[in-house]
C-alpha positions in Angstrom: 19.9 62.6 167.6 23.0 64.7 168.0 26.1 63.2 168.2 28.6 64.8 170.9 32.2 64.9 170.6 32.9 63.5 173.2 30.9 60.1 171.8 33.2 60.2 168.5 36.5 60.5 170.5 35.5 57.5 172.4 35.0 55.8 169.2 37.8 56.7 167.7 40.3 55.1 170.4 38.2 51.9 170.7 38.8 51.2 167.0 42.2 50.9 166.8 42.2 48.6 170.3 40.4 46.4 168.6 42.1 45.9 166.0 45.6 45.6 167.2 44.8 43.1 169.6 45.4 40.8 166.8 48.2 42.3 165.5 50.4 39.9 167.5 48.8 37.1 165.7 49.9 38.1 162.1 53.0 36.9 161.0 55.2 38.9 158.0 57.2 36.1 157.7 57.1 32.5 157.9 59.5 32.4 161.2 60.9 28.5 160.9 60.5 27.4 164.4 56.6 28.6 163.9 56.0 26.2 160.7 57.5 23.8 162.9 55.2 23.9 165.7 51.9 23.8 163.2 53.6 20.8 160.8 53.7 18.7 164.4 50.4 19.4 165.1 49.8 17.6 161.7 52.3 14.3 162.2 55.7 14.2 162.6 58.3 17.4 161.6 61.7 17.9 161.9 63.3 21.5 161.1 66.1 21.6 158.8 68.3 23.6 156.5 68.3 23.2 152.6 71.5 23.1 149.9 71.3 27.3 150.1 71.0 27.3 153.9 67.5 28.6 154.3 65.3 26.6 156.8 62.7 23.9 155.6 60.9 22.0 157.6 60.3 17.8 156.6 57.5 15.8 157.7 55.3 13.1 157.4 51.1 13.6 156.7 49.3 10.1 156.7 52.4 8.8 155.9 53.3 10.7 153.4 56.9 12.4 153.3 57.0 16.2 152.3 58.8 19.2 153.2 58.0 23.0 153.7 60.7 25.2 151.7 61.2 28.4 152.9 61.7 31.3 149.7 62.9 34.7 149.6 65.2 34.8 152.8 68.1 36.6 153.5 70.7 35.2 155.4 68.4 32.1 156.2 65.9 34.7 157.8 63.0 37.3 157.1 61.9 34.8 154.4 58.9 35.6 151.9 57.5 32.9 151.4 56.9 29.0 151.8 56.6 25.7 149.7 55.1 22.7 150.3 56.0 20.0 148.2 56.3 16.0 147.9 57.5 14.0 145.0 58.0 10.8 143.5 60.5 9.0 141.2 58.2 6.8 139.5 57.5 7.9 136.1 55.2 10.4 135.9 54.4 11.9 132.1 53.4 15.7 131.8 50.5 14.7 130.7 49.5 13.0 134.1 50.4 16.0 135.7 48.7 18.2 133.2 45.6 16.2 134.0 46.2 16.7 138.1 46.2 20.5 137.2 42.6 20.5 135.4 40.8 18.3 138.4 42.7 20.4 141.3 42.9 23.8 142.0 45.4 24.5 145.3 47.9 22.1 144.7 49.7 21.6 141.4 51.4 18.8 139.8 55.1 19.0 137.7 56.6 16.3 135.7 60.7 16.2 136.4 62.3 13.3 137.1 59.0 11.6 138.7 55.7 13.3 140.1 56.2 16.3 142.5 53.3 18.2 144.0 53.4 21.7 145.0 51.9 24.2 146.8 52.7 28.0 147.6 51.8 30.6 150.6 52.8 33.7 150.3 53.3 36.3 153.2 53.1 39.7 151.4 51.3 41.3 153.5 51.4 39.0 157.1 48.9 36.4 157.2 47.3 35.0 160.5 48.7 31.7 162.1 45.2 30.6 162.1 45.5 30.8 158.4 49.3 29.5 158.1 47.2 26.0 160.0 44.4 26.2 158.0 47.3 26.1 154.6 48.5 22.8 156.6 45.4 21.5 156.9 44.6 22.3 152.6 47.3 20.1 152.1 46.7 17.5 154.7 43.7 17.4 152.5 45.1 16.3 149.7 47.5 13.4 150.9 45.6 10.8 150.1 44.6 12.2 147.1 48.2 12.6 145.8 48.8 8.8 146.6 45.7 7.6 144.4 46.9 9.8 142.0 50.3 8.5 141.7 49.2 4.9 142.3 47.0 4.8 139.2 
């Protein structure tokens, strides 16, 4: 079979079509009022600014408080990066948390001033919205989880 020209320039412009028409869907950086709209979709979210002025977003999962921090910005925008974190101020020893970290992988447990729980997305590189709801839905995972935890 002979492959025409013709065949391969047809090719090569349907390639790239397909692909961009996701393009729109990745985001480069966690834009604030984005984060938002995925944390309502997983209970109640408010969007706030933190002590340095950068965005975070707060909200409840299963009754759970936490909040999104937003990392790397400049100027409160073009951030790099988000937090997800919740935390307690009943004692918590490192060696609970040290424990956490050996039984679970995505969300990590530190030992200051009570428990807190956190967990990082990076957007080096843009990352899908799809994805950004599927991180929500990792940590929705782990809600009650952190509660047992803490309760024990």
């Amino acid at each position: 079979m002979r492959v025409t020209p013709v065949l391969l320039c047809a090719v090569g412009f349907a390639v790239p079509v397909a692909f961009s028409a996701h393009a729109e869907d990745v985001l480069l950086h966690p834009e604030p009022e984005t984060i938002l709209e995925i944390a309502k979709g997983f209970g109640s979210a408010t969007l706030d600014k933190d002590n340095s002025g950068d965005p975070m977003v707060a909200g409840r999962m299963q009754g759970m408080k936490y909040v999104v921090y937003f990392y790397g910005c400049k100027d409160g925008r073009n951030c790099r990066s988000i937090q997800f974190s919740s935390g307690y101020t009943d004692e918590f020893p490192v060696e609970r948390a040290n424990e956490w970290n050996l039984k679970y992988r995505w969300i990590r447990a530190y030992s200051k001033e009570g428990s807190n729980f956190k967990m990082d997305v990076d957007f080096a590189g843009g990352i899908t919205k799809a994805n950004v709801e599927a991180q929500f839905a990792t940590w929705e995972s782990f809600v009650s989880d952190i509660k047992d935890f803490v309760a024990e």
